[in-house]
N, C-alpha and C positions, 0 to 999 in steps of 0.2 A: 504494500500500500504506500503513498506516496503522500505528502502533506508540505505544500508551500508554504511558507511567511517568512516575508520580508527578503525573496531571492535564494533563501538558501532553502533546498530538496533536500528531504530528511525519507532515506530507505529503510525502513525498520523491517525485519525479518526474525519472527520469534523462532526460537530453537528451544530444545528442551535441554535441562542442567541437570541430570539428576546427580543426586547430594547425598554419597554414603558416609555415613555416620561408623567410621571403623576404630575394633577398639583391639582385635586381635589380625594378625596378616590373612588368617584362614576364615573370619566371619565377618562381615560384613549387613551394614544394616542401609534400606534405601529408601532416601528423601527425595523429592523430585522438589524443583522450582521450575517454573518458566520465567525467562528473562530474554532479555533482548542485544540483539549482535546488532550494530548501527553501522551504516556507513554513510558519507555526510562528503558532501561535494562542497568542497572548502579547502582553505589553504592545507596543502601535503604536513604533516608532522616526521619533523627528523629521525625521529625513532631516539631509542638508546642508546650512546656512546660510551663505546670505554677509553677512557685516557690513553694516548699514544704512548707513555712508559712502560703501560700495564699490560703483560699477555693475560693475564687471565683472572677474573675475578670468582671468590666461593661468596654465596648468597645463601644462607640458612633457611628455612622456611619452616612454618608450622602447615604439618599435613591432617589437614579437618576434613575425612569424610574422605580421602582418594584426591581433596580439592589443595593445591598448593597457593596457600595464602602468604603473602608477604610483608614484611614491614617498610614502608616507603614514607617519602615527608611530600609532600602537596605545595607548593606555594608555602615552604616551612612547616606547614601543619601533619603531627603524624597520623597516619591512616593505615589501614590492613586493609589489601586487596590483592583478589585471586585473581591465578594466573591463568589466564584463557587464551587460548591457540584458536579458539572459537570467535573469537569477537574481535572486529577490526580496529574496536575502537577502545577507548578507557572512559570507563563509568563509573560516578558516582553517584549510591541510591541510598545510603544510609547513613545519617547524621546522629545518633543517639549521642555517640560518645563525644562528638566536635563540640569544644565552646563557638567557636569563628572559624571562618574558612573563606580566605581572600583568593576570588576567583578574576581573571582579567575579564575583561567587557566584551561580553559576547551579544546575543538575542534568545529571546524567549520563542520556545517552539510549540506549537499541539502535538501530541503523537497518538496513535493508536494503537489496542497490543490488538493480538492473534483473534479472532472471533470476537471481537467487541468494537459494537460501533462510537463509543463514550470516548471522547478528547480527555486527555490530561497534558498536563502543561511540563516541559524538559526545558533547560537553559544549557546553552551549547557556548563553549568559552573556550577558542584558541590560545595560542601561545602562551603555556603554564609552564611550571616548572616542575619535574615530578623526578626523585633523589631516589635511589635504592640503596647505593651505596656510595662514598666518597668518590671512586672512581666508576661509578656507572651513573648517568644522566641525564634527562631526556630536557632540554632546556626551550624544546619549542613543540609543546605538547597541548594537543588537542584534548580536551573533556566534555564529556555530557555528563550534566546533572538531571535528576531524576528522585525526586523526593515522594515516594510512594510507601505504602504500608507492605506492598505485596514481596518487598525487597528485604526483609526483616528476615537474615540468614542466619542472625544470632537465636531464635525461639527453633529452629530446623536442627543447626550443629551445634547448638551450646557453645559458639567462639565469634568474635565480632570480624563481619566482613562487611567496609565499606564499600566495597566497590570492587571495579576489574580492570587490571594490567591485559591490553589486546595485541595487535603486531607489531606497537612501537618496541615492545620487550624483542621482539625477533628479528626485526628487519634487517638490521647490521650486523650482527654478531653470529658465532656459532654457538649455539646455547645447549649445554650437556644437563640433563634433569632426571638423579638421584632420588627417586621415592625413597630407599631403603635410609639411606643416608640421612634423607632432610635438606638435599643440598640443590645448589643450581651452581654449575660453573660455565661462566663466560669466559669466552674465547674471541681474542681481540682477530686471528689472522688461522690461515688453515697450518701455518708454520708449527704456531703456538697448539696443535690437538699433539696430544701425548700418542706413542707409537702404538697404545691399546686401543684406541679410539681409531686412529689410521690404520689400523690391520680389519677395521670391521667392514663386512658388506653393505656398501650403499645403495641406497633405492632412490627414483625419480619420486617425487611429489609434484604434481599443481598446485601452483598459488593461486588461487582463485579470489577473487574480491579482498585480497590478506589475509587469508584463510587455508591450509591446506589438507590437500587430500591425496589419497593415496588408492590404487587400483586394485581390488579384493575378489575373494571366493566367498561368498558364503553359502555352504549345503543345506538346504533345508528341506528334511525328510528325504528324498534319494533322488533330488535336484539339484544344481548348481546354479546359484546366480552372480554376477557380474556388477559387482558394486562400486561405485566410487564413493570414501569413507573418508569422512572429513575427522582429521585426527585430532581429538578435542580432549585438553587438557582439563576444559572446562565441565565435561561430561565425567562424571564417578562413573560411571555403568559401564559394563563390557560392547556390549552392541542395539546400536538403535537401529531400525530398519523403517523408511520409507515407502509409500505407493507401494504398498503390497496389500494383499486381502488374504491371508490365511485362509478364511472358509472355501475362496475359488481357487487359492494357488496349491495350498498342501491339508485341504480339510480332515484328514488323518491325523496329522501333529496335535501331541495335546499340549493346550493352551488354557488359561485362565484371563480373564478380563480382570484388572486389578487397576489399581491407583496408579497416573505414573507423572503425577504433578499438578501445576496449579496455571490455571492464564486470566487475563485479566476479567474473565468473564464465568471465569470459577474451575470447579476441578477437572484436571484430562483424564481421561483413561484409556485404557488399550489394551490391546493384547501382551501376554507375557509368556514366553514359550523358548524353547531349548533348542538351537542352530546345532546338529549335529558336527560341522565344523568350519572354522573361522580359517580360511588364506589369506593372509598378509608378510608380507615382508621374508616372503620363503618360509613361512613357518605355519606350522598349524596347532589352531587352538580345537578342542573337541569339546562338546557338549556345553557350548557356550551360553550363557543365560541372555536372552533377544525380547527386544522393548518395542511395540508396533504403536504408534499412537493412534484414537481413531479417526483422529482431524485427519485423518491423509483417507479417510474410508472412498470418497467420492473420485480419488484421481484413478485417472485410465493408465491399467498395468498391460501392458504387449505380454503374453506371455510368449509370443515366439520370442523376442529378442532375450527376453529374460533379462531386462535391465533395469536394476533402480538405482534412480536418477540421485537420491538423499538418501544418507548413510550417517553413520559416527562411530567411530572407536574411541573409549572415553580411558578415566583411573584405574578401573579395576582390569585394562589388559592393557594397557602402558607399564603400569606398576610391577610385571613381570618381565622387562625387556629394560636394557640400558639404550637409551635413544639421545642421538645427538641433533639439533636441527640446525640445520645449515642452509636459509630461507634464499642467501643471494644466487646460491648454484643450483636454488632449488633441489635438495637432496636430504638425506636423513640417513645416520649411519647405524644398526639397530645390530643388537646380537641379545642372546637370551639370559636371562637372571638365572639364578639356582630355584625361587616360586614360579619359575614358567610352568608348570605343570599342576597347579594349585586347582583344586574343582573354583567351580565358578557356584554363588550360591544367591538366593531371593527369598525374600520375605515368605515364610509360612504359615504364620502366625494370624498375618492380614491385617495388623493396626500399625497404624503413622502416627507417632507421639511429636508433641509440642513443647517447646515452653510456654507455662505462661507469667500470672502474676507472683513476685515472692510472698511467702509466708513464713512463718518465724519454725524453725526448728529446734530443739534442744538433742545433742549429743555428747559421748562420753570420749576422753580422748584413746578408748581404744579403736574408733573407729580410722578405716584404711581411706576413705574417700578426701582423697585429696581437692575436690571441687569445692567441699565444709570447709577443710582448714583453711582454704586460700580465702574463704569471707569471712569468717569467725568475725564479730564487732564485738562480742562482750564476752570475759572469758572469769564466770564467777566464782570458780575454784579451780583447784587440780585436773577435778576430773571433770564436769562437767560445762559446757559452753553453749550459747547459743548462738544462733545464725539465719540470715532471711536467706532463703533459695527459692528458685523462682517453683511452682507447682509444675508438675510433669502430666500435660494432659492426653488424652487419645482425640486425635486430630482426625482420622478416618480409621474406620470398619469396611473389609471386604466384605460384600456382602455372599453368603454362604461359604465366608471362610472358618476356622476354629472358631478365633474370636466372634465373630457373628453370630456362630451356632452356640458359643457358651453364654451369650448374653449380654457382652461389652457392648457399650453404645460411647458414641462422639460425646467428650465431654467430661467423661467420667476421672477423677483422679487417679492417679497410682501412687497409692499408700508403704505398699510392700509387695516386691516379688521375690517367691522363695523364702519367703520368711524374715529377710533380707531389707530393714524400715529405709524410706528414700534419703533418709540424711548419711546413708553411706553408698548412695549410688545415683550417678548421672546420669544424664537422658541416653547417652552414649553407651552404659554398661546396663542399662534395659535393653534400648533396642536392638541389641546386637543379639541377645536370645534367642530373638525370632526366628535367625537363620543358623543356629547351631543344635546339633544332635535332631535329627530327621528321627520322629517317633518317640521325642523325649517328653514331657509334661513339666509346664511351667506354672506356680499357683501363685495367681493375683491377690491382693488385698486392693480392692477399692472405694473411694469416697464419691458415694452419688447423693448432693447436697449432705443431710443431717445420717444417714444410712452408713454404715459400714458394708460391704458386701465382701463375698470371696469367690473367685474361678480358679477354673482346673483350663487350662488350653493343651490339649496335642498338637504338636506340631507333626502334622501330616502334608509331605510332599505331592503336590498335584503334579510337580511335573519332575522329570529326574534324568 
C-alpha cells in the first residue's frame, strides 16, 4: 500500500516476526508480533562505518527469544534494538524507558498496517546519528518513529526493545553473527576474515529492496518446492512459507491452525505443520517446524511451476550455522554449528503468555529466580523480601488444544506451575514448558478474579 504526504512515498510491507522466548538451546517457546519493514524514497543512508584503523570490531549482544538485540546510543540517547536483516530500515516504536529523544527535523506521515484500513501517524527523521560502538557509526542515519501500543516487545520477551537496526548495520561491512557466543564481529575488508571464515563455502544471495534472500528446497510431504527465502534475522522461527494452500497443495500433511501473531487489525493465524526437509546452503534441515499465514489464503499458487514467491528463514535455523554476510559481493559464507542437528520444536500446550501489570510479591532469599533479585525495593530481613513483578497472563488459547480442553481461558493469571509460586519464575521459564517433554503433564495454579483454580495440561504432539 502506498501513502503520500508532503512528497515523500512511504512502502510499508508487513512481515511476520515471530518472537521465541528461549531459555534452554533445545526448547524453545513462540511469540509472534507483526511489524513493519519500511522502505522510504529519501535521501540514501550511509550505513555503518568502521574506523579505517580498525579490522574488526566484537559487538556483544543480549539474545531474547533467537532475536539479537543490541545496545546503541541515538542522537546520544541509549536505546536497545534488534537486529533485522528483515527491515531496510531502523525503527523506533517504543519509548517506555526514554526521558527525551532529540530526533533531527523530519515530516509526519499516515501509514497503514497489513489488513487494516485505520491511519496512524509515523515521523520519518533523516540524518541521525546512531553509535554501536566507539568505532562503529552510522552518522547519516535514517529513522522512523512509530509510537504505537502494538510494538510493546517488552510484555512478549520480558527485555526492552526499542526498536530495529535494518541494512544500514550490513551495507559496508562483512558482519560474522555468533548466536552461541552472544557476539557480532565486524569486518572492516575481506583481508581482515580470519583463514576459518575464508576456508568456508560461499553462497550467492539477492539483495532485494536491502533485504536478502537466498535460493531453497523445501519438501513438503513427497514434493519439492523452489523457494526464494529471505534470511531474516528478525524472524525467531525456523520457516515461514508463503502463497501456498496446504489443503490443495499437500492435504495429507498434518497441520494444526494455531496463533502465529498479531496485525494491526488483530490476531493472524495459520497453519503450523512439519516440512519434511529444508535445502539451503548445501545443507539439509529435516523435519522442520513450517508457519503458513492465512493472509496469503487468496493468492494464486501454479502448482506446475511449484514456486513460492515469499519465504523466510528466521533464529531458530540461523542459530545452528556460523554465517558471515558479506552484503557488497553479495554473498554469505555459512558452514554448520555442533546444534545443527537439534529437533526443531512448537508450542503444545496452545497458550501465548503476556506481561502484564506489577503486583507486589513476597519471597525468601532461597529463591533461584534471578528476574526477583534484580527488582527486590525492600528487603525486610535476612530472609525475606518483597518485590512488584509484572503478573504473567495467558494472552491466547488454541482452540481445541490441551489448554483449551482443560479449561484455561485468555486472561487468567498464572499463580504456580508445578508447584513452583511465580516469584521464582519468568515469563521465559513458563513458557518454554510448552515445548519440552512431548506427553509430559504440566499443573497450573491459576487466579481467575477472587477464585483460585488448578489444571493438569498434557502436552500432546499434533504434529511430529
Amino acid at each position: 500500500m502506498f501513502c503520500k504526504c508532503n512528497t515523500t512515498i512511504v512502502y510499508i510491507k508487513a512481515i511476520m516476526i515471530s518472537l521465541y522466548l528461549c531459555i534452554m538451546k533445545k526448547y524453545l517457546i513462540v511469540l509472534t508480533l507483526l511489524i513493519f519493514s519500511c522502505i522510504i524514497t529519501a535521501q540514501e543512508s550511509s550505513g555503518f562505518i568502521l574506523n579505517d584503523d580498525v579490522k574488526k570490531e566484537i559487538i556483544p549482544f543480549e539474545l531474547a527469544s533467537n532475536l539479537i538485540v543490541l545496545k546503541v546510543k541515538l542522537n546520544g540517547v541509549p536505546l536497545k534494538m534488534m537486529l533485522d536483516t528483515g527491515s531496510s530500515k531502523n525503527l523506533i516504536f517504543d519509548f517506555k524507558n526514554i526521558d527525551s529523544l532529540s530526533l533531527k527535523k523530519g515530516e509526519v506521515m499516515k501509514l497503514s498496517g497489513y489488513g487494516n484500513d485505520d491511519l496512524f501517524e509515523a515521523y520519518y527523521s533523516p540524518s541521525n546519528t546512531i553509535v554501536v560502538s566507539e568505532n562503529l557509526i552510522n552518522s547519516n542515519a535514517d529513522v522512523l518513529i512509530m509510537d504505537n501500543e502494538l510494538f510493546n516487545l517488552r510484555s512478549k520477551l520480558g527485555v526492552d526493545v526499542n526498536g530495529i537496526l535494518g541494512l544500514d548495520f550490513f551495507k559496508n561491512n562483512y558482519v560474522e553473527i555468533d548466536y552461541e557466543k552472544g557476539a557480532i564481529v565486524v569486518y572492516h575488508n575481506m583481508q581482515d576474515l580470519p583463514k576459518r571464515i575464508q576456508k568456508r563455502e560461499s553462497y550467492p544471495i539477492n539483495i532485494i529492496k536491502g533485504k536478502p534472500y537466498v535460493e531453497a528446497l523445501v519438501k513438503v510431504s513427497d514434493r519439492y518446492l523452489n523457494v526464494d527465502l529471505l534470511i531474516d534475522t528478525g524472524n525467531s522461527e525456523a520457516l515461514w512459507l508463503s502463497n501456498i494452500k496446504l489443503s490443495q497443495y499437500a492435504p495429507e500433511v498434518k497441520k494444526i491452525e494455531d496463533y502465529l501473531g498479531y496485525s494491526m487489525s488483530g490476531v493472524v493465524t495459520g497453519d503450523r505443520t512439519k516440512s519434511n526437509e529444508l535445502i539451503v546452503f548445501d545443507k539439509k534441515f529435516q523435519r522442520i517446524t513450517t508457519s503458513i499465514p492465512h493472509f496469503n489464503r487468496e493468492s494464486n499458487f501454479n502448482f506446475d511451476q511449484d514456486v513460492v514467491k515469499e519465504g523466510s528463514i528466521g533464529g531458530e535455523v540461523l542459530r545452528r550455522l556460523n554465517i558471515v554476510f558479506d552484503y557488497p559481493s553479495k554473498l554469505v559464507y555459512v558452514s554448520e554449528k555442533n546444534n545443527f542437528n537439534d529437533g526443531f520444536y512448537y508450542n503444545m500446550a496452545g497458550i501465548e503468555l503476556i506481561e502484564g501489570d506489577k503486583e507486589l510479591f513476597v519471597y525468601d532469599n532461597k529463591t533461584k529466580n534471578k528476574e526477583s533479585r534484580s527488582l527486590v525495593i525492600v528487603e525486610s530481613s535476612r530472609i525475606v523480601n518483597y518485590v512488584y513483578l509484572p503478573k504473567i497472563l495467558i494472552d491466547y488459547v488454541r482452540p481445541n488444544s490441551p489448554a483449551d480442553q482443560a479449561g484455561l481461558k485468555v486472561g487468567d493469571v498464572i499463580d504456580k506451575v508445578n508447584g513452583i509460586s511465580r516469584e521464582d519464575l519468568g515469563i521465559n521459564n513458563i513458557a518454554y514448558l510448552f515445548f519440552k517433554n512431548p506427553y509430559s503433564t504440566i499443573k497450573l495454579t491459576i487466579k481467575r478474579g477472587d477464585a483460585t483454580l488448578k489444571f493438569k495440561i498434557k502436552l500432546i504432539p499434533l504434529i511430529e
